[in-house]
C-alpha positions as CSV (number, residue, x, y, z in Angstrom):
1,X,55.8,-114.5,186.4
2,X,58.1,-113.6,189.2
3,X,57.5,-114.9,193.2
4,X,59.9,-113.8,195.5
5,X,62.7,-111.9,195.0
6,X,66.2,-114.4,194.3
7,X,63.9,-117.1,192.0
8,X,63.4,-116.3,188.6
9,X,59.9,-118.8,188.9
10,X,57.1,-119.8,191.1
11,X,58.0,-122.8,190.4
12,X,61.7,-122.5,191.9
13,X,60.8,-120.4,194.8
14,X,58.0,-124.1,195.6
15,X,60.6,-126.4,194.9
16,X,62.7,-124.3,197.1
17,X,59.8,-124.5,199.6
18,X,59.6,-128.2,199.7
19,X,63.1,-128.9,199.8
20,X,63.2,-126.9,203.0
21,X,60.6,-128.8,204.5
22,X,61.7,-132.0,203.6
23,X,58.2,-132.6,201.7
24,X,57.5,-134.1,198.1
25,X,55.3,-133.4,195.1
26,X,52.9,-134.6,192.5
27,X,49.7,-133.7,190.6
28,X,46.6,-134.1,188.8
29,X,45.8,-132.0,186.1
30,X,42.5,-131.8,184.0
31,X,42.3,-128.6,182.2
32,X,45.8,-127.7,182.5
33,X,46.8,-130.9,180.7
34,X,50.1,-131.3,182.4
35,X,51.2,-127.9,182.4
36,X,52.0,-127.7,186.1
37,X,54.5,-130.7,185.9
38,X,56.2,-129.3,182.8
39,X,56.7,-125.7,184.9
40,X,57.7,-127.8,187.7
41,X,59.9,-130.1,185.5
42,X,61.5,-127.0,183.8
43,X,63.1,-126.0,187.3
44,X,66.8,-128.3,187.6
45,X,66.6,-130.5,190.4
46,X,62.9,-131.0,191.1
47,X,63.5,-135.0,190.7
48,X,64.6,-134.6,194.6
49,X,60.8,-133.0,195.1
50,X,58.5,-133.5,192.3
51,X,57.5,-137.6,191.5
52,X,55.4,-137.2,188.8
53,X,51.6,-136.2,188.1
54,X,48.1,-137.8,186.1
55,X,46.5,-135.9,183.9
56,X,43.1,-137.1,184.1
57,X,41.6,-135.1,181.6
58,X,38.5,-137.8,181.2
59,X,36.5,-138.4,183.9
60,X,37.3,-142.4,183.4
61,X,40.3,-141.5,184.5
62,X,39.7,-139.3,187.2
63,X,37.7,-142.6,188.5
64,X,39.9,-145.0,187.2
65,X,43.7,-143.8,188.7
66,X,42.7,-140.9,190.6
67,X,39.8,-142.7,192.7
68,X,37.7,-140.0,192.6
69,X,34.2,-141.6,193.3
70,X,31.5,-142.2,190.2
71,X,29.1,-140.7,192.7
72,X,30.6,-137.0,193.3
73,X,31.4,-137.3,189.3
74,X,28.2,-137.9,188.7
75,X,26.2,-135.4,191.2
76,X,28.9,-132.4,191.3
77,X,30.6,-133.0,188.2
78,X,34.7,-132.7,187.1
79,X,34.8,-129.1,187.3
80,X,33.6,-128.9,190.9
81,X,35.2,-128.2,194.7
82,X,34.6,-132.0,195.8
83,X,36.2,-133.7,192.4
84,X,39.3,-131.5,192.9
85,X,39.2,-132.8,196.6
86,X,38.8,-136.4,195.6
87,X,41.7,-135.9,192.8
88,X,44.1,-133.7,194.9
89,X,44.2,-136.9,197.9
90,X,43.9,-139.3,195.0
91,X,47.4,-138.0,193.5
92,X,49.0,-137.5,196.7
93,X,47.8,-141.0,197.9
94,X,48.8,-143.1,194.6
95,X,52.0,-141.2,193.8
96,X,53.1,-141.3,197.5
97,X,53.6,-138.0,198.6
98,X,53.0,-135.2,201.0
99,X,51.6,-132.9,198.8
100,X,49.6,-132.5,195.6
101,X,48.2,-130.1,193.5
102,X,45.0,-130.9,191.4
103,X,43.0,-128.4,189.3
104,X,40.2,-129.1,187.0
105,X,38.2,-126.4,185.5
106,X,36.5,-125.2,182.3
107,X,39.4,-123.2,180.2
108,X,36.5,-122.5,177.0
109,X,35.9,-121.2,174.7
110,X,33.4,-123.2,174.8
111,X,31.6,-125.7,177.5
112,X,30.7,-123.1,180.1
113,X,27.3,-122.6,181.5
114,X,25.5,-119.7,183.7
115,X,26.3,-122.0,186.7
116,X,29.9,-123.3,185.5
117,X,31.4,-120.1,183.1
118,X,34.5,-119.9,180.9
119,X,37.4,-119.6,183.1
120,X,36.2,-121.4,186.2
121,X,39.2,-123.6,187.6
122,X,39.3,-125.3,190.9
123,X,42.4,-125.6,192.3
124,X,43.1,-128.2,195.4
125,X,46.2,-128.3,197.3
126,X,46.5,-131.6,199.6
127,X,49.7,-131.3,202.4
128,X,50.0,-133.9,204.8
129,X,46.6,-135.0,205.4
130,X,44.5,-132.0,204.6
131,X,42.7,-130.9,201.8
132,X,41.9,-126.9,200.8
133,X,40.1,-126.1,197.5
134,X,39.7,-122.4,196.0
135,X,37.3,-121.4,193.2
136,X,38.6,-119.1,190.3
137,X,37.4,-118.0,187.5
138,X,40.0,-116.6,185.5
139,X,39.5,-113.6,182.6
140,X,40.6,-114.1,179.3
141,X,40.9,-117.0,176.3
142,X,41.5,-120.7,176.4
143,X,45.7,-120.2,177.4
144,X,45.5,-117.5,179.3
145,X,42.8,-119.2,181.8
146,X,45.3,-121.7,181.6
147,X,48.1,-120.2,182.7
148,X,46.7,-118.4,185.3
149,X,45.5,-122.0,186.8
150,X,49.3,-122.8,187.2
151,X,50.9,-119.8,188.2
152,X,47.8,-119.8,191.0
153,X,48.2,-123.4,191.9
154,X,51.8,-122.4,193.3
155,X,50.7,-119.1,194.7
156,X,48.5,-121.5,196.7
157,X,50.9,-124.1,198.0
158,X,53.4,-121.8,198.2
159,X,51.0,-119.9,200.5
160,X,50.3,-123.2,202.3
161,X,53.6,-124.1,203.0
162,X,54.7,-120.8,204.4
163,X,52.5,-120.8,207.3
């Protein structure tokens, strides 16, 4: 998918983004399982903005490197607005940088509930101090949800950053 006309990614037209402002990047993935820092990988030169992501795809590790705290695991669960909170300033805090993207959500088939469906993906975007979170819930199967988690995680710091 295409962002702005002259980059041929979303992920180019961020990187692009951060190198203007002088700001650095890292992640923490559940759901996604890394696929935001391989799109952000794929673009050449993101080493100067990108330092590297978690994918905390079991809670122990959400806990564990991430310091999200037992308790909101525990009450809210992984695939909720405060664990992406906790995760998004957890990456941004233990890789050292200004920003960070986390997203954990339920991608199916199976594992949603009436409360918690197929599809729902919370993405947080930590920038210098402050945390936003959206809730999704994405149409369509296991990838798809997938891949709209990424290409919306940039649409959000993108967003972000240009204001």
């Amino acid at each position: 998918m295409l962002s702005k006309p002259g980059y041929k990614t979303k992920a180019e037209a961020l990187g692009k983004l951060l190198l203007l402002k002088n700001l650095t990047l890292s992640t923490a993935e559940s759901c996604t399982g890394g696929m935001i820092g391989a799109a952000t990988t794929s673009v050449p030169g993101s080493s100067s903005w990108f330092r590297g992501g978690i994918i905390a795809y079991d809670n122990r590790i959400k806990f564990s490197l991430l310091d999200v705290p037992e308790a909101i695991l525990d009450k809210y669960g992984a695939v909720s607005e405060e664990a992406v909170s906790a995760m998004a300033e957890g990456a941004a805090k233990k890789l050292n940088t200004d920003c960070s993207i986390a997203v954990s959500g339920i991608a199916g088939p199976d594992g949603g509930t009436e409360e918690k469906p197929v599809g729902l993906v919370f993405i947080g975007i930590y920038c210098k101090g402050k945390v936003e979170v959206f809730k999704n819930v994405f149409p369509g199967r296991r990838e798809e949800v997938r891949e709209q988690a990424v290409e919306k995680s940039f649409d959000y710091l993108i967003s972000i950053l240009s204001h």
